[in-house]
DRENRO-652384 format. One record per atom (N, C-alpha, C, O): residue in three letters; x negated, y negated, z. Coordinates in steps of 0.001 Angstrom, whole numbers, padded with zeros to 6 digits, always signed. Layout:
<rs>
ALAXYZ ...
</rs>
This chain:
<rs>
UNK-030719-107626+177868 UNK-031829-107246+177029 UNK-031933-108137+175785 UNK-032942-108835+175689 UNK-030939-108193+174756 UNK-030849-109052+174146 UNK-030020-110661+173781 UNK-029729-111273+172754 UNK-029863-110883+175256 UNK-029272-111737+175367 UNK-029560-113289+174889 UNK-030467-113934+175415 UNK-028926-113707+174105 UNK-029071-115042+173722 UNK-030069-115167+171640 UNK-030549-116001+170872 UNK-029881-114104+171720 UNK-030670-113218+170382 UNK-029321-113518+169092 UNK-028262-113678+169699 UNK-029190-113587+168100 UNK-028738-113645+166848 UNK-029048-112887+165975 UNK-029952-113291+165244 UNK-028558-111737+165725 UNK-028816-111171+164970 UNK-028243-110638+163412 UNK-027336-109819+163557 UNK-028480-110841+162374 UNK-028035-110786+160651 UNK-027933-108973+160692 UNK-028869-108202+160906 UNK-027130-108778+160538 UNK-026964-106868+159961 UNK-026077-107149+158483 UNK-025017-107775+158488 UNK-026681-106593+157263 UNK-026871-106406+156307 UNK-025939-105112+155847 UNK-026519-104059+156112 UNK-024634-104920+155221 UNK-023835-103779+154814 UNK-023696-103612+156469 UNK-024518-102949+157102 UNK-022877-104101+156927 UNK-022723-104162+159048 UNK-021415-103557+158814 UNK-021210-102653+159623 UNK-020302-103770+157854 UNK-018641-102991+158038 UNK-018773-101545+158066 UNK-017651-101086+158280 UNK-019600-100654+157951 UNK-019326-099095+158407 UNK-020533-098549+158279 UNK-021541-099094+157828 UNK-020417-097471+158679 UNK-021491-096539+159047 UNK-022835-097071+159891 UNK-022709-097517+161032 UNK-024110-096984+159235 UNK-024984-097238+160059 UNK-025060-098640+160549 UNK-025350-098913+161713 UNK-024820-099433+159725 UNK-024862-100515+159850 UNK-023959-101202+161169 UNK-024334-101948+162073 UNK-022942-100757+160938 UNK-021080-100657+161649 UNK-021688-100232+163285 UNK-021187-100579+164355 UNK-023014-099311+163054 UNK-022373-098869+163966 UNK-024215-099325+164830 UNK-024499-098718+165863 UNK-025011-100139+164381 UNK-026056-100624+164837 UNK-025344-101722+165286 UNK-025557-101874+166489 UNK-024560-102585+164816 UNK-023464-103824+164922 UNK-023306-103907+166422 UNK-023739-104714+167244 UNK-022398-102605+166550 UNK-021808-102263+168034 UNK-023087-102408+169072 UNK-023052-103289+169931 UNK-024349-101411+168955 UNK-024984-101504+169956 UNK-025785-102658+170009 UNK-026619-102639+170914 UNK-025776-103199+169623 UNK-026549-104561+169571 UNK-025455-105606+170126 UNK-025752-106606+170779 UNK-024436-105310+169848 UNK-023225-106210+170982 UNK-023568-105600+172047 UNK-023791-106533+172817 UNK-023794-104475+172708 UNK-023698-103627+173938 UNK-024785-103934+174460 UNK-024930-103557+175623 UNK-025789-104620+173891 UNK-026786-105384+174557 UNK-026974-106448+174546 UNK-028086-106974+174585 UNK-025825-107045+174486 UNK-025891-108690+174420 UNK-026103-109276+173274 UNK-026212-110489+173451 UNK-026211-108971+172176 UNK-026518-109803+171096 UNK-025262-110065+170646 UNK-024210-109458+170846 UNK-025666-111737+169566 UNK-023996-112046+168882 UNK-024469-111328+167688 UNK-025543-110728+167712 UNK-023681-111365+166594 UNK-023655-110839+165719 UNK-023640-111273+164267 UNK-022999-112324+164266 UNK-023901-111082+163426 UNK-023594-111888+162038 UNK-023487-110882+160885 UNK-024425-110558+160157 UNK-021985-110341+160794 UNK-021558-109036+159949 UNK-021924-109534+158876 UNK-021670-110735+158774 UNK-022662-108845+157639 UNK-022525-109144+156212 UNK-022188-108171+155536 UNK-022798-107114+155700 UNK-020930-108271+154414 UNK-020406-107238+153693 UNK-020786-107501+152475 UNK-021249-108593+152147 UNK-020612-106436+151624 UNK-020835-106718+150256 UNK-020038-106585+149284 UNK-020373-106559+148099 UNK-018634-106466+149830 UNK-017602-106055+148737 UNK-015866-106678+149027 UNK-015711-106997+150206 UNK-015031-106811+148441 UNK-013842-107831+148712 UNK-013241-106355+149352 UNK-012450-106650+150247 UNK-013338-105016+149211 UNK-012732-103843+149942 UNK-013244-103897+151244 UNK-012287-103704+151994 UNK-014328-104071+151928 UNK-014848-104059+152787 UNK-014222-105228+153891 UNK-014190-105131+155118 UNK-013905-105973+153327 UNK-013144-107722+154651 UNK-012842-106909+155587 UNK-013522-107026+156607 UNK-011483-105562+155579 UNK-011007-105320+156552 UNK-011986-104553+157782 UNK-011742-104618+158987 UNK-013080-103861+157190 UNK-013328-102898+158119 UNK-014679-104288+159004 UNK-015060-104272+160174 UNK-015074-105308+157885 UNK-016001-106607+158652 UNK-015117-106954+159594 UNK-015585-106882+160730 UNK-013613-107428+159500 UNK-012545-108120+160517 UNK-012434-107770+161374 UNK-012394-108566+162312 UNK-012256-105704+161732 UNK-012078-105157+162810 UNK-013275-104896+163759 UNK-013218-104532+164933 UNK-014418-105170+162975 UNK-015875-104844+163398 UNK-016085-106171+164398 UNK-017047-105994+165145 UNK-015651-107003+164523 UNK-015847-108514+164776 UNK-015064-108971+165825 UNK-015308-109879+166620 UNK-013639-107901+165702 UNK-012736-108122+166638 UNK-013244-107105+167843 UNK-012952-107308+169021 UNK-013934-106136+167456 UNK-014475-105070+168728 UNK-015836-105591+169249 UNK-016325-105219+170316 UNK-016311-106336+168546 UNK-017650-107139+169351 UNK-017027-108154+170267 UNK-017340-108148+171458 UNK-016000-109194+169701 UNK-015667-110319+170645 UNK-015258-109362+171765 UNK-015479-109778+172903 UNK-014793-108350+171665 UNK-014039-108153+172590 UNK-014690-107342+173776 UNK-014098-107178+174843 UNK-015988-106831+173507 UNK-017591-106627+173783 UNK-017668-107925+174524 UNK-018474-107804+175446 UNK-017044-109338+174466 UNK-017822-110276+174945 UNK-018964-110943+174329 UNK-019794-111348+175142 UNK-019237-111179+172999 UNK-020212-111255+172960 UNK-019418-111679+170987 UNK-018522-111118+170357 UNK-020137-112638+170710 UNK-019796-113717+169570 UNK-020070-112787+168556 UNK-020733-111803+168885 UNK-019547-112937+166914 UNK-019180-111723+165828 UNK-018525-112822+164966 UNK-017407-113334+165035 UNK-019688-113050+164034 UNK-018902-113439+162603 UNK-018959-112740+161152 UNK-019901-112123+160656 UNK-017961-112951+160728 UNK-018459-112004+159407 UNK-018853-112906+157849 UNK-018080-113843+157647 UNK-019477-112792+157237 UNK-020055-113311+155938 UNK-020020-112182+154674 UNK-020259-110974+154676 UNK-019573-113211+153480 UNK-019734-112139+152409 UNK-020449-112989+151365 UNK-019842-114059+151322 UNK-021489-112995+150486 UNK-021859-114012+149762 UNK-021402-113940+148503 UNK-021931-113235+147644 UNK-020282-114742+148292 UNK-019446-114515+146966 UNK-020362-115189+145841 UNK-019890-114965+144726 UNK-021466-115904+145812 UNK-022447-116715+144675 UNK-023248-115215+144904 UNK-023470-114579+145934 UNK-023582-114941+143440 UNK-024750-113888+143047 UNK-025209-114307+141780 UNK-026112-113689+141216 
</rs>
């Protein structure tokens, strides 16, 4: 369905975001986690490690320039 698609999710390390992340791997999309906080890395890291593992590409971004 969404295969070959790229998609940016915005606050992607938990809850809605976390968890739109997932189904959008479950349909083929790669992923592009963005967090907004230096507390947050871990829950972007594990979010990224359950998409690859979905099959399906997961990077995470934090934009440290504001």
């Amino acid at each position: 369905m969404l295969k070959g698609k790229i998609i940016l999710i915005t606050g992607a390390s938990r809850g809605i975001g976390r968890a739109t992340a997932l189904l959008l791997a479950e349909n083929h999309a790669d992923v592009i986690i963005n967090y907004h906080n230096d507390e947050s890395e871990a829950e972007a890291s594990e979010l990224v490690d359950a998409i690859t593992k979905k099959g399906q590409n997961a990077i995470k971004i934090y934009p440290r320039s504001r």
